[in-house]
C-alpha positions in Angstrom: -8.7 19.1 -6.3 -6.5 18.9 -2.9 -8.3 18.1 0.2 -6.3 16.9 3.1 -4.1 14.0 1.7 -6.5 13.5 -1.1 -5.4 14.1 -4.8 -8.2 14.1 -7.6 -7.3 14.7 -11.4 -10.0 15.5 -14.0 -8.9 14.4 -17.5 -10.4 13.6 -20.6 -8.5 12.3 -23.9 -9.0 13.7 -27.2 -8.6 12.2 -30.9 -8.4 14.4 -33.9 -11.9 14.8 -33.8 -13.8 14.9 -30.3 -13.3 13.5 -26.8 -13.3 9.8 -26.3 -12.7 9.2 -22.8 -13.3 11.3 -19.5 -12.6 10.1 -16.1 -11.6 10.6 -12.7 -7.6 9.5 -11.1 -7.2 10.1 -7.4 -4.4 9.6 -5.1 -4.1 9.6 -1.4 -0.3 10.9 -0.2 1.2 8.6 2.9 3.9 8.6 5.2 5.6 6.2 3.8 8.1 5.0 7.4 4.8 4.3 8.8 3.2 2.4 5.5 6.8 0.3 5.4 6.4 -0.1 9.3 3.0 -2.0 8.7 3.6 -4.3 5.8 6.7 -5.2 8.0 4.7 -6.6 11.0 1.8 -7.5 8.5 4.8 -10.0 6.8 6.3 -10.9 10.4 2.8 -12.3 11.1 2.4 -14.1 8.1 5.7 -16.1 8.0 
């Protein structure tokens, strides 16, 4: 599913005989000049 800047994958794993696991993995997309931007002042403020 895409919504936005929002990411979900469905999966589920498999062994030879039925499905062990199932599960949810979502992922939000950034700009990443403005995420670097932050942590830099976040750091500045810190030391």
């Amino acid at each position: 599913m895409v919504e936005k800047r929002r990411l979900v994958f469905e999966v589920e794993a498999y062994d030879d005989i039925d499905m062990i696991a199932k599960g949810k993995h979502e992922r939000v997309i950034i700009n990443k000049d403005k995420f670097d931007s932050m942590i830099k002042e976040k750091l500045a403020k810190k030391y």
